[in-house]
C-alpha positions as CSV (number, residue, x, y, z in Angstrom):
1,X,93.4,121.4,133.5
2,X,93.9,117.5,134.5
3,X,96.6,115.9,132.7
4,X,97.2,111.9,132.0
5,X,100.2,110.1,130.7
6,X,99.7,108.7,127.2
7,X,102.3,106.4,125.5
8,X,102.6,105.2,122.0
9,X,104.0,101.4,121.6
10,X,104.6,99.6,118.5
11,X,103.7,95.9,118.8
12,X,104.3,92.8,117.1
13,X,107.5,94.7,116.4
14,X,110.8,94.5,117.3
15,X,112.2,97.8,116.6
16,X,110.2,101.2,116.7
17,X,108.4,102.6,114.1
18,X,107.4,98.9,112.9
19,X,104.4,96.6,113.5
20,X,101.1,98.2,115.0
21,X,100.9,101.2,116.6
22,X,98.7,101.6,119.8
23,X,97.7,104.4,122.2
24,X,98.6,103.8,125.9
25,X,97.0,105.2,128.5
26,X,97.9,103.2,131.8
27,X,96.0,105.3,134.2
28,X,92.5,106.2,133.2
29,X,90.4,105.4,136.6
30,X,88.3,108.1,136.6
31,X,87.7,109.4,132.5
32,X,84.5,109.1,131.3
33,X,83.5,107.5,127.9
34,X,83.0,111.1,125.8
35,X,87.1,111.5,127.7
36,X,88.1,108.3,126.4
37,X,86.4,108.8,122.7
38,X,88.1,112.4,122.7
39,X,91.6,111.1,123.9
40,X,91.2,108.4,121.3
41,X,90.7,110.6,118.5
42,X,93.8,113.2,119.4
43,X,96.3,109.9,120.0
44,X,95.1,109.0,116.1
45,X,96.2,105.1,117.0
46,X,94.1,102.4,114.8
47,X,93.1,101.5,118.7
48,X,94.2,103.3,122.3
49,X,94.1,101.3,125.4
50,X,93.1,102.4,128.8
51,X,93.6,100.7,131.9
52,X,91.4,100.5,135.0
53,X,91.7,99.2,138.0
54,X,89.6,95.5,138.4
55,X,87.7,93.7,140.9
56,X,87.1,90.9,138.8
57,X,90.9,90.5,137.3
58,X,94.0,92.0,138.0
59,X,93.3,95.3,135.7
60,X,90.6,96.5,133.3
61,X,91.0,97.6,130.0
62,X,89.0,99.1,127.4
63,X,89.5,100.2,123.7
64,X,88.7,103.1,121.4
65,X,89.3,103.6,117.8
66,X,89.7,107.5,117.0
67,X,85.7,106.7,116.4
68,X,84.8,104.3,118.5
69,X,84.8,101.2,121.3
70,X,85.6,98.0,120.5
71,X,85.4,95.1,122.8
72,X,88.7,94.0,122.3
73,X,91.9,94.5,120.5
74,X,94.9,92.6,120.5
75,X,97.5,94.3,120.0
76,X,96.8,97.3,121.9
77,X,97.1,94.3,124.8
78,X,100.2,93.0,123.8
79,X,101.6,96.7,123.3
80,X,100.2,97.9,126.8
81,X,101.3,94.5,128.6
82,X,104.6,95.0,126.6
83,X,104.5,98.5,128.3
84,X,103.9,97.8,131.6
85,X,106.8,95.0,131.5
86,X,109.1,97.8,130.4
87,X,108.2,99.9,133.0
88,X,108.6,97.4,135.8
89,X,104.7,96.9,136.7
90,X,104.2,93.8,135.8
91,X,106.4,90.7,136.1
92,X,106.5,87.2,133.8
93,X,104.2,85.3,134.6
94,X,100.2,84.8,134.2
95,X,97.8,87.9,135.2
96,X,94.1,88.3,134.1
97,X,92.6,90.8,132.3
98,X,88.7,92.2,132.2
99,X,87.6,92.8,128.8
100,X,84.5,93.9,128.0
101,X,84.3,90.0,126.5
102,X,85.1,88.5,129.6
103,X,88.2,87.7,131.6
104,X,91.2,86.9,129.4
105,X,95.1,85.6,130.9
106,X,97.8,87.0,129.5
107,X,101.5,85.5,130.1
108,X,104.6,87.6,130.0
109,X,107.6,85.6,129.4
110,X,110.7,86.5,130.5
111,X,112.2,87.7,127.1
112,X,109.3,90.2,127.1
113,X,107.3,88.4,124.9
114,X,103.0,88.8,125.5
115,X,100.8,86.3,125.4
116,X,96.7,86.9,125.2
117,X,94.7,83.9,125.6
118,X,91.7,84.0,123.4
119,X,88.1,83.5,124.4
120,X,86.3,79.6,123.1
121,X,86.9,79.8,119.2
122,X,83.8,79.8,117.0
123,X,84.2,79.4,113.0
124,X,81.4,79.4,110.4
125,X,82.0,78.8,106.8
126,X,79.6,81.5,104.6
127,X,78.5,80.9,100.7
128,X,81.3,81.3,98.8
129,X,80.3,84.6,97.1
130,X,83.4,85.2,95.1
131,X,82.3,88.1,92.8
132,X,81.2,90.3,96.0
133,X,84.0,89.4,98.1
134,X,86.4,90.1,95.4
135,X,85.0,93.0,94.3
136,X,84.9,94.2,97.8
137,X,88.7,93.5,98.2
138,X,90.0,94.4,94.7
139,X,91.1,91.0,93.7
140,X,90.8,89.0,90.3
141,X,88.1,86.2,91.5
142,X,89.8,84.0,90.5
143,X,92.3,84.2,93.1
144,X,89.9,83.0,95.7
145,X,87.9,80.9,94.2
146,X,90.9,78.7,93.2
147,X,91.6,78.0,96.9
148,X,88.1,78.3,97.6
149,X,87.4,74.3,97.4
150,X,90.2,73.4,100.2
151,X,89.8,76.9,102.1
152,X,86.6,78.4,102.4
153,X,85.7,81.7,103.5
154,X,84.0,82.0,107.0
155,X,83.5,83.7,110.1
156,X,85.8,83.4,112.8
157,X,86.3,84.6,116.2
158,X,88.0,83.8,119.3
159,X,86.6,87.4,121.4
160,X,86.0,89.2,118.0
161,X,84.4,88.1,114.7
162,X,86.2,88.5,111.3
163,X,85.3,87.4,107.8
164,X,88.5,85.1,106.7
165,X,89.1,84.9,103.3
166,X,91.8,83.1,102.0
167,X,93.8,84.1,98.5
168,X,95.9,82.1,96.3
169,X,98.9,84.4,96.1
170,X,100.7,86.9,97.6
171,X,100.7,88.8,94.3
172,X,97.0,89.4,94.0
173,X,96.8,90.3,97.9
174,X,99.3,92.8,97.7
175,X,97.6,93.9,94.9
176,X,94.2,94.4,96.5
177,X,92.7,98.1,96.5
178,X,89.6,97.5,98.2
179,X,86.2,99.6,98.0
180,X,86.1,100.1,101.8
181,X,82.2,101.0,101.3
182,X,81.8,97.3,100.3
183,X,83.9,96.2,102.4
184,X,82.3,97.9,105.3
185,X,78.7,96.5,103.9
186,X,80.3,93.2,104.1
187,X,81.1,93.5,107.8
188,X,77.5,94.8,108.3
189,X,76.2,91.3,106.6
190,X,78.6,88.9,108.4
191,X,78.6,90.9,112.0
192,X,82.4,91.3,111.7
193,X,84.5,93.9,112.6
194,X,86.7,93.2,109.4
195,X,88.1,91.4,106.6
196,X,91.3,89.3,106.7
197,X,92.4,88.2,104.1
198,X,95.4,86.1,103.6
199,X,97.7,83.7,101.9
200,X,100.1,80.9,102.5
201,X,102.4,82.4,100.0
202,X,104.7,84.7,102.3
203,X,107.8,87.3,102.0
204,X,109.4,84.9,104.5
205,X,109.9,81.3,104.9
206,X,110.0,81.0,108.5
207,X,106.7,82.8,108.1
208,X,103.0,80.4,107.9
209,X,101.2,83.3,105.9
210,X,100.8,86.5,104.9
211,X,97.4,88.9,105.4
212,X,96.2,92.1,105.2
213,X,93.3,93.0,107.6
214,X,90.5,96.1,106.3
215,X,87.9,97.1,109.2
216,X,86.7,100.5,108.0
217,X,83.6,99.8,109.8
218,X,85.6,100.5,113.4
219,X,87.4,103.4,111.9
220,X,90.4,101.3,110.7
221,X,90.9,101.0,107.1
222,X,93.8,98.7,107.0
223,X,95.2,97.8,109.7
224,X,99.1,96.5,109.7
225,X,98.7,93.8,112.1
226,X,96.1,92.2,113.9
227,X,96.3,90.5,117.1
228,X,92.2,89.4,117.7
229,X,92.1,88.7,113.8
230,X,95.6,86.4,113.9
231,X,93.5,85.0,116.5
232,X,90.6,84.0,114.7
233,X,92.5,83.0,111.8
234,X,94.5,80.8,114.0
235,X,90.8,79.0,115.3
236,X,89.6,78.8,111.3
237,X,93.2,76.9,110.4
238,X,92.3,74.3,113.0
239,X,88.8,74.1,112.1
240,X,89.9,73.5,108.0
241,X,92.5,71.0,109.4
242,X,94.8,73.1,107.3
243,X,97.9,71.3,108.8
244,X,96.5,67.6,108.6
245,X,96.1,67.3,112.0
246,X,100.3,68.1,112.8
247,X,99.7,71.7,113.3
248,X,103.4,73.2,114.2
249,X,103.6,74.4,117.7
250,X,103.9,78.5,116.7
251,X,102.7,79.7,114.0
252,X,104.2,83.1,112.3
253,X,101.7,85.8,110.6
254,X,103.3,88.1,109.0
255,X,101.6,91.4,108.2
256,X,102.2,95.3,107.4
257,X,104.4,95.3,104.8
258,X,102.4,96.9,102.3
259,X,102.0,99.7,104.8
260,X,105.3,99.9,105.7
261,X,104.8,99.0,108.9
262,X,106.0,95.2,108.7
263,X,105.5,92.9,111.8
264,X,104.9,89.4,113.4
265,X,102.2,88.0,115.2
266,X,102.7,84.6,116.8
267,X,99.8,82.2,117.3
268,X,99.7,78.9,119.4
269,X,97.3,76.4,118.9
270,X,97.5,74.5,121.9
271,X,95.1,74.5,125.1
272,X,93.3,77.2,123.2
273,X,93.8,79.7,120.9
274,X,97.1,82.0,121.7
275,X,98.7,85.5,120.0
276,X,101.7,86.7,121.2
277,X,104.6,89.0,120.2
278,X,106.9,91.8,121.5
279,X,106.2,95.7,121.9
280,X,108.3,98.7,121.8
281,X,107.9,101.9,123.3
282,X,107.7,104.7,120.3
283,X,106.4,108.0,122.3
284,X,105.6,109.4,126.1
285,X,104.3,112.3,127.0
286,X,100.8,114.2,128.8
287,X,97.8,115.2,127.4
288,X,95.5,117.7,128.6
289,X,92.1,116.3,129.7
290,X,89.0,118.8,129.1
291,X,86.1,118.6,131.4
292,X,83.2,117.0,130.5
293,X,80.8,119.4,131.2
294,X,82.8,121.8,128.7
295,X,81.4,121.6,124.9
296,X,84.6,121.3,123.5
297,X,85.5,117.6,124.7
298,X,82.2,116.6,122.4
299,X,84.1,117.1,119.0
300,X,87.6,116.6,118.0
């Protein structure tokens, strides 16, 4: 039976065990989708990245929940670009990545730190339904309608869509328990993959906020943190002028705490919208690849 390297990284972390956890598989010319699904699912990562070989950029790459594909995940990329640095593939500097959204650079800088480069940001504020979206979540209402008149809620995306809600404290968004049926209904009515929600009241106070991210309609009920959704939440900052036009040149997200799993995503504003942060290498090891012409690849 065919075998493939598959390699858990931790990203946005500094340490193992922390941040986001993402499947790694950095040869996976030749797997077919129903392969890919099936890998997915035994890895268990909230997302597992495969890499291809590219005419159009300098590699492909392609992402599966334990359920699904998504068109594009950012921290799998910064944990398998974080990887590949570690292993002495790829070198600082600017490569290009194929996404299923289109051609994407990512930098690697020489401390090891990844850099994905979004795709043209897009922001749309939507009615401010407070009772849904705070029944959804599990917060008091109040909490976002009180920010509501200076932060709306909207739709933001820089590659993928998410519905950003902002809260008023960090108290009543670590306190959320969300009904991740409504939730996933909201997702279905705003074409998101999730819901981020977050504050400016943070743990840290080098940190610019803190969020939590729910996308149980990709598989993921919480995710710890959130490279495409740090992304769009980046774009929506700039669109709400949230910094009066002085935006400071990183930004720091912090997320995962309340899962144990803290971490830091860093987003730049400039020349675009950037995410970036640092991966560590939690797990190697094989797995055994079924055929796909046998009837146990279909179900895992």
């Amino acid at each position: 039976m065919e075998t493939r390297r598959v390699h858990l990284v931790d990203a946005f972390a500094e340490e193992p065990l922390s941040g986001n956890v993402a499947g790694v598989v950095p040869d996976a010319d030749g797997l077919g989708d129903e392969q890919l699904q099936a890998i997915a699912a035994e890895l268990g990562a909230s997302e597992t990245a495969f890499l291809f070989p590219s005419e159009a950029a300098d590699r492909r790459i392609r992402y599966f929940t334990p359920e699904t594909e998504v068109d594009l995940c950012g921290h799998a990329t910064i944990a398998s670009h974080g990887l590949l640095a570690g292993n002495g593939t790829l070198d600082p500097g600017v490569s290009t990545l194929e996404t299923n959204v289109g051609v994407l650079e990512i930098e690697l800088e020489e401390d090891g730190t990844v850099w994905m480069t979004g795709e043209e940001p897009s922001v749309r504020q939507v009615d401010p339904d407070y009772d849904r979206f705070a029944e959804a979540l599990g917060i008091d209402p109040a909490a976002l309608s009180d920010i509501g008149a200076d932060l709306p809620i909207a739709v933001a995306s820089t590659g993928l869509a998410f519905l950003v809600v902002p809260v008023a404290f960090l108290e009543s968004l670590g306190d959320a328990s969300p009904d991740f049926e409504a939730v996933e209904e909201l997702s279905a009515t705003y074409d998101v993959a999730g819901v981020y929600a977050f504050t400016f009241d943070t743990l840290s106070a080098e940190s610019t906020l803190h969020a939590r991210m729910f996308a149980p309609a990709v598989g993921v009920p919480e995710d710890p943190v959130t490279g495409t959704a740090s992304g769009a939440c980046g774009a929506y900052l700039d669109y709400v002028g949230a910094f009066d036009g002085d935006a400071p040149a990183e930004l720091r997200f912090e997320q995962g705490h309340f899962l144990d799993r803290a971490g830091i995503a860093r987003v730049r504003l400039e020349d675009g919208i950037h995410v970036g942060g640092t991966a560590v290498e939690s797990l190697e090891g094989s797995i055994a690849i079924p055929d796909p012409d046998q009837d146990d690849i279909i179900e895992i």
